[in-house]
N, C-alpha and C positions, 0 to 999 in steps of 0.2 A: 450651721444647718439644723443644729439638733432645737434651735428651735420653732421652727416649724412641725416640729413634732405634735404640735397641739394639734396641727390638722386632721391631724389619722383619728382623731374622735367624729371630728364631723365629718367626714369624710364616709367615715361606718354608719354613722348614725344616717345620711343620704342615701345610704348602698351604693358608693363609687366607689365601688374595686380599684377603675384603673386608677383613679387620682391615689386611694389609696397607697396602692402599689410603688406608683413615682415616688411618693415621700418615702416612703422604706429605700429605693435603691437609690435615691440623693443622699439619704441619710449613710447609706453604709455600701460607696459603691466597691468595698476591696470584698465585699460578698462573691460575687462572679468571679471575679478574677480567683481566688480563691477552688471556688467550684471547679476552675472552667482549668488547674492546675492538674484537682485530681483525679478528674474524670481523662484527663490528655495521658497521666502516666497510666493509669488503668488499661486503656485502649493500647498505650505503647507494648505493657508485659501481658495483652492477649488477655486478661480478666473481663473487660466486656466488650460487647460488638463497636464497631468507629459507627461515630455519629448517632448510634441508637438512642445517647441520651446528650442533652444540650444542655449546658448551664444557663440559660433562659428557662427553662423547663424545673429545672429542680427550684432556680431560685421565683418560682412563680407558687410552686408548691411550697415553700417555706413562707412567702408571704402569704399566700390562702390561708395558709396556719394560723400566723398571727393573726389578721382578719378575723376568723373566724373563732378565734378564741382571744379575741381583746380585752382588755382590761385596763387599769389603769397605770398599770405597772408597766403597761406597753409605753409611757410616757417620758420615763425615766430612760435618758440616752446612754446609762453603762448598759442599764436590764437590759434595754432594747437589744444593742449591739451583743450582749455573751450569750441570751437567748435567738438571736437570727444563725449565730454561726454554730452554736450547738443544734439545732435545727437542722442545718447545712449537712453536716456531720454525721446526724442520724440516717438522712437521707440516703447519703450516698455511702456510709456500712450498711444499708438494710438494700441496696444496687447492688453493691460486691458479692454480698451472701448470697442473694439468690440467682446472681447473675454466676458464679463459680462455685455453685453448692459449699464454701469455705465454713468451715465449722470453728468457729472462736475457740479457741486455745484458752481451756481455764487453768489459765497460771496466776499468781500473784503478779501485779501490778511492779512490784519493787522487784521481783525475778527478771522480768521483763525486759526493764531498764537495764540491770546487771551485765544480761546477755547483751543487748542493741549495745550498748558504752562499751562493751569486751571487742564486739566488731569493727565500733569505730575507731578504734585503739589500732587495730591491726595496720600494717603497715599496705597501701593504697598501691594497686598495679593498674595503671589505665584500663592496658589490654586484656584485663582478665576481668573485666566487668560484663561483657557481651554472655561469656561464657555461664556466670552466676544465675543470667537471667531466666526464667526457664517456658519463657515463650520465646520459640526458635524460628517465626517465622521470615521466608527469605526476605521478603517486602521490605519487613523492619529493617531485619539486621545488616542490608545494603542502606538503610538510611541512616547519616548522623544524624542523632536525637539530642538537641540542641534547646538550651530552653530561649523562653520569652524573652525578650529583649529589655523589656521593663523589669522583670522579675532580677535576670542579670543583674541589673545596676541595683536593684534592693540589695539581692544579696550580698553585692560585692560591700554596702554599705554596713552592714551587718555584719559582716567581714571588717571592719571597721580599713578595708583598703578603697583606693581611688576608682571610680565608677569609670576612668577613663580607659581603664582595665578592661573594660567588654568591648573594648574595641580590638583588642588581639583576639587574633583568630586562635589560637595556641590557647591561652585562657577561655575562651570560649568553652573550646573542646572536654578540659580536663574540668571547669564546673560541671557542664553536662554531666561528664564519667561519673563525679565526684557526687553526683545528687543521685544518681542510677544506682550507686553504689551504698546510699543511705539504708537501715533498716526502715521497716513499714511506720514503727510510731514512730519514730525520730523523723523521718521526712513529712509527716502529717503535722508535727511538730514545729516544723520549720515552716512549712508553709502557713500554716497559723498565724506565725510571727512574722515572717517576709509578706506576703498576699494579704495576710490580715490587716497584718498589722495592729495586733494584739500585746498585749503586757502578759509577764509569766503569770499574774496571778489571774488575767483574764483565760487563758489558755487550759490554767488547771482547772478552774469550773466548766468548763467547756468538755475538756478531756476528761474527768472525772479525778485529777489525780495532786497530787502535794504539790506547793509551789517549788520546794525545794527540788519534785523529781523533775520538772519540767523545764531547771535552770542547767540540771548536771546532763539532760540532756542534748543544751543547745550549748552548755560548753563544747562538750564532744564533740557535735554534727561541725563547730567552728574550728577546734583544732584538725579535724577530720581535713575539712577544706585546704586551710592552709600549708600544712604537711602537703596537702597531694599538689598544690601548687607551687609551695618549694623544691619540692623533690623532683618535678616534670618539669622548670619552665628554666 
Protein backbone atom coordinates (compact mmCIF):
# COMPACT_ATOMS: atom_id res chain seq x y z
CA UNK A 1 0.00 0.00 0.00
CA UNK A 2 2.70 2.36 1.06
CA UNK A 3 3.07 2.86 -2.47
CA UNK A 4 0.45 4.75 -3.28
CA UNK A 5 1.70 7.11 -0.99
CA UNK A 6 2.81 9.31 -3.85
CA UNK A 7 -0.87 10.07 -4.17
CA UNK A 8 -1.22 12.20 -1.00
CA UNK A 9 0.95 15.03 -3.07
CA UNK A 10 -1.54 15.23 -5.78
CA UNK A 11 -4.03 14.67 -3.90
CA UNK A 12 -3.07 18.27 -1.80
CA UNK A 13 -1.79 19.77 -4.59
CA UNK A 14 -6.09 19.39 -6.05
CA UNK A 15 -7.51 20.02 -2.47
CA UNK A 16 -9.08 16.45 -2.16
CA UNK A 17 -9.22 16.08 1.44
CA UNK A 18 -11.41 13.10 1.20
CA UNK A 19 -9.06 11.15 -1.47
CA UNK A 20 -6.62 12.49 0.63
CA UNK A 21 -7.68 11.02 3.62
CA UNK A 22 -8.45 7.30 2.04
CA UNK A 23 -4.82 7.02 1.33
CA UNK A 24 -3.74 7.80 4.95
CA UNK A 25 -6.33 5.20 6.39
CA UNK A 26 -5.46 2.36 3.51
CA UNK A 27 -2.17 3.19 4.42
CA UNK A 28 -2.16 2.69 8.28
CA UNK A 29 -5.55 1.08 9.02
CA UNK A 30 -4.33 -0.31 12.78
CA UNK A 31 -4.79 3.86 13.42
CA UNK A 32 -8.44 3.53 14.59
CA UNK A 33 -8.40 0.49 15.99
CA UNK A 34 -5.75 1.77 18.16
CA UNK A 35 -7.76 5.04 18.93
CA UNK A 36 -10.88 3.38 19.07
CA UNK A 37 -8.83 0.99 22.26
CA UNK A 38 -8.16 3.98 24.12
CA UNK A 39 -10.91 5.99 24.00
CA UNK A 40 -13.18 2.61 25.04
CA UNK A 41 -10.87 2.11 28.30
CA UNK A 42 -11.30 5.87 29.08
CA UNK A 43 -15.01 5.88 28.96
CA UNK A 44 -14.81 2.34 30.82
CA UNK A 45 -12.80 4.10 34.27
CA UNK A 46 -15.32 7.25 33.82
CA UNK A 47 -12.28 9.71 32.56
CA UNK A 48 -14.48 10.99 29.52
CA UNK A 49 -18.19 11.16 28.64
CA UNK A 50 -19.30 7.51 26.27
CA UNK A 51 -19.50 8.53 22.82
CA UNK A 52 -18.55 12.07 23.19
CA UNK A 53 -15.56 11.50 21.22
CA UNK A 54 -15.37 8.87 18.07
CA UNK A 55 -12.17 7.41 16.63
CA UNK A 56 -13.40 8.61 13.27
CA UNK A 57 -13.12 12.03 14.65
CA UNK A 58 -9.89 12.12 16.18
CA UNK A 59 -8.42 10.18 13.33
CA UNK A 60 -9.87 12.80 10.78
CA UNK A 61 -8.20 15.36 13.05
CA UNK A 62 -4.84 13.61 12.84
CA UNK A 63 -5.09 13.46 9.13
CA UNK A 64 -6.21 17.42 8.78
CA UNK A 65 -2.75 17.60 10.36
CA UNK A 66 -0.82 15.84 8.09
CA UNK A 67 -2.71 17.57 5.17
CA UNK A 68 -2.30 20.55 6.24
CA UNK A 69 1.12 20.43 7.14
CA UNK A 70 2.51 18.16 4.14
CA UNK A 71 5.75 17.78 3.27
CA UNK A 72 7.75 15.46 1.67
CA UNK A 73 8.72 13.64 4.40
CA UNK A 74 4.97 12.72 4.51
CA UNK A 75 6.27 10.29 1.60
CA UNK A 76 8.31 8.15 3.53
CA UNK A 77 6.09 5.02 4.92
CA UNK A 78 8.27 4.51 8.40
CA UNK A 79 7.91 8.78 8.95
CA UNK A 80 4.39 8.58 7.83
CA UNK A 81 3.34 5.72 9.99
CA UNK A 82 5.48 6.90 13.70
CA UNK A 83 4.25 10.58 12.91
CA UNK A 84 0.18 9.61 12.38
CA UNK A 85 0.38 7.47 15.62
CA UNK A 86 2.37 10.09 17.69
CA UNK A 87 -0.33 12.47 16.47
CA UNK A 88 -2.87 9.98 17.63
CA UNK A 89 -1.28 10.12 21.00
CA UNK A 90 -1.25 13.83 21.40
CA UNK A 91 -4.65 14.01 20.69
CA UNK A 92 -6.05 11.85 22.90
CA UNK A 93 -3.50 13.08 26.16
CA UNK A 94 -4.62 16.65 25.28
CA UNK A 95 -8.77 14.65 25.66
CA UNK A 96 -7.75 13.05 29.00
CA UNK A 97 -6.31 16.52 30.51
CA UNK A 98 -8.83 18.47 29.80
CA UNK A 99 -11.60 16.19 29.85
CA UNK A 100 -10.48 15.16 33.95
CA UNK A 101 -8.46 18.23 34.76
CA UNK A 102 -5.37 15.37 35.27
CA UNK A 103 -2.25 17.30 35.88
CA UNK A 104 0.95 15.20 34.44
CA UNK A 105 2.91 13.86 37.13
CA UNK A 106 6.60 15.37 36.63
CA UNK A 107 8.50 12.21 37.38
CA UNK A 108 11.48 10.91 35.47
CA UNK A 109 10.68 8.69 32.71
CA UNK A 110 12.96 5.85 34.15
CA UNK A 111 11.09 6.24 37.84
CA UNK A 112 8.02 5.70 36.02
CA UNK A 113 8.88 2.57 34.55
CA UNK A 114 10.49 1.34 37.90
CA UNK A 115 7.13 1.85 39.62
CA UNK A 116 4.59 0.42 36.60
CA UNK A 117 7.42 -3.05 36.24
CA UNK A 118 7.06 -3.16 40.67
CA UNK A 119 3.14 -3.55 39.85
CA UNK A 120 3.32 -5.70 37.35
CA UNK A 121 5.62 -7.93 39.42
CA UNK A 122 2.90 -8.16 41.99
CA UNK A 123 1.16 -11.16 42.28
CA UNK A 124 -2.55 -10.73 40.04
CA UNK A 125 -6.06 -11.31 42.00
CA UNK A 126 -8.91 -11.28 39.41
CA UNK A 127 -11.43 -10.18 41.99
CA UNK A 128 -9.53 -7.37 43.34
CA UNK A 129 -9.39 -5.46 40.04
CA UNK A 130 -12.96 -3.95 40.15
CA UNK A 131 -12.12 -2.64 43.39
CA UNK A 132 -8.58 -0.66 42.03
CA UNK A 133 -10.64 0.97 39.59
CA UNK A 134 -11.82 4.19 40.80
CA UNK A 135 -14.73 4.87 38.63
CA UNK A 136 -17.47 3.08 40.66
CA UNK A 137 -20.23 3.48 38.49
CA UNK A 138 -23.10 0.81 38.92
CA UNK A 139 -23.80 0.57 34.96
CA UNK A 140 -20.01 -0.54 34.60
CA UNK A 141 -19.37 -2.51 37.22
CA UNK A 142 -22.64 -4.87 36.52
CA UNK A 143 -20.96 -5.17 33.00
CA UNK A 144 -18.12 -7.61 32.04
CA UNK A 145 -15.57 -5.56 30.29
CA UNK A 146 -14.40 -7.78 27.94
CA UNK A 147 -12.14 -6.79 25.28
CA UNK A 148 -12.34 -6.82 21.12
CA UNK A 149 -12.40 -9.93 19.69
CA UNK A 150 -9.58 -9.25 17.19
CA UNK A 151 -7.36 -7.43 19.69
CA UNK A 152 -7.89 -10.89 21.90
CA UNK A 153 -6.33 -13.16 19.26
CA UNK A 154 -3.28 -10.29 18.79
CA UNK A 155 -2.77 -10.31 22.10
CA UNK A 156 -2.84 -13.82 22.72
CA UNK A 157 -0.22 -13.94 19.70
CA UNK A 158 2.03 -11.71 21.58
CA UNK A 159 1.54 -13.90 24.15
CA UNK A 160 3.39 -16.03 21.94
CA UNK A 161 0.23 -18.72 23.09
CA UNK A 162 -2.63 -20.31 20.47
CA UNK A 163 -5.40 -17.59 19.34
CA UNK A 164 -7.57 -20.60 19.67
CA UNK A 165 -7.45 -19.50 23.27
CA UNK A 166 -10.06 -16.67 22.87
CA UNK A 167 -12.43 -19.01 22.47
CA UNK A 168 -12.69 -19.92 26.19
CA UNK A 169 -14.73 -17.98 27.99
CA UNK A 170 -12.49 -18.40 31.36
CA UNK A 171 -9.57 -16.93 29.19
CA UNK A 172 -11.66 -14.41 27.94
CA UNK A 173 -12.43 -13.18 31.38
CA UNK A 174 -9.04 -13.21 33.13
CA UNK A 175 -7.27 -11.25 29.72
CA UNK A 176 -9.98 -8.55 30.29
CA UNK A 177 -8.97 -8.49 34.26
CA UNK A 178 -5.48 -8.90 33.37
CA UNK A 179 -5.46 -5.70 30.83
CA UNK A 180 -7.72 -3.52 33.51
CA UNK A 181 -5.19 -4.43 35.81
CA UNK A 182 -2.30 -2.95 33.48
CA UNK A 183 -0.56 0.45 34.80
CA UNK A 184 -1.49 3.60 32.37
CA UNK A 185 1.87 3.62 30.32
CA UNK A 186 2.43 0.08 30.09
CA UNK A 187 -1.22 -0.54 28.63
CA UNK A 188 -0.62 2.54 26.17
CA UNK A 189 2.33 0.55 25.50
CA UNK A 190 0.86 -2.48 24.59
CA UNK A 191 -1.60 -1.25 22.59
CA UNK A 192 0.91 0.45 20.62
CA UNK A 193 2.32 -2.85 19.99
CA UNK A 194 -1.02 -5.12 19.70
CA UNK A 195 -3.36 -2.38 17.69
CA UNK A 196 -0.50 -0.86 16.22
CA UNK A 197 1.36 -2.82 15.48
CA UNK A 198 4.55 -1.20 16.00
CA UNK A 199 8.23 -2.31 16.57
CA UNK A 200 10.00 -1.15 20.25
CA UNK A 201 11.91 1.13 18.45
CA UNK A 202 8.91 2.71 16.52
CA UNK A 203 6.89 2.95 19.79
CA UNK A 204 9.86 4.83 21.56
CA UNK A 205 9.75 7.72 19.15
CA UNK A 206 6.32 7.91 19.45
CA UNK A 207 6.43 7.70 23.42
CA UNK A 208 9.33 9.84 23.76
CA UNK A 209 11.38 7.21 25.46
CA UNK A 210 14.68 4.61 25.24
CA UNK A 211 14.09 1.55 23.20
CA UNK A 212 15.40 -0.41 26.05
CA UNK A 213 12.45 1.15 28.43
CA UNK A 214 9.90 0.31 26.14
CA UNK A 215 11.13 -3.55 25.80
CA UNK A 216 11.45 -4.03 29.81
CA UNK A 217 8.20 -2.77 29.69
CA UNK A 218 6.38 -5.30 27.46
CA UNK A 219 8.50 -8.05 29.05
CA UNK A 220 6.54 -7.19 32.28
CA UNK A 221 2.97 -6.41 30.80
CA UNK A 222 3.83 -10.42 29.25
CA UNK A 223 4.88 -12.04 32.09
CA UNK A 224 2.13 -10.10 33.94
CA UNK A 225 -0.53 -11.96 31.53
CA UNK A 226 0.77 -15.29 31.73
CA UNK A 227 1.22 -15.71 35.52
CA UNK A 228 -2.58 -14.38 35.72
CA UNK A 229 -3.35 -17.07 33.41
CA UNK A 230 -1.45 -19.82 34.93
CA UNK A 231 -2.44 -19.00 38.28
CA UNK A 232 -6.71 -18.76 37.36
CA UNK A 233 -7.12 -21.26 34.59
Amino acid sequence: MSHHLSNLQTHRQIGNRQAFNEVLANFLPQLKPYIAARLRYAEYLGLIPRRMYLPDDIADDVYLEVYENFSQRDLDPKQLKRRLFKLADQYLEKILKEESQWQERKVPVHEIIQEEVKTLEETFYPEEVFDDIEYQQEAYRSKLFLLEEGFEEDLLDFLSLEKSKAQDAKIRQLLAQAYQSLPPMSRIILELKVNGGLTEEEIADIREMKVEEVETILEAVKKRFRNALLSNV
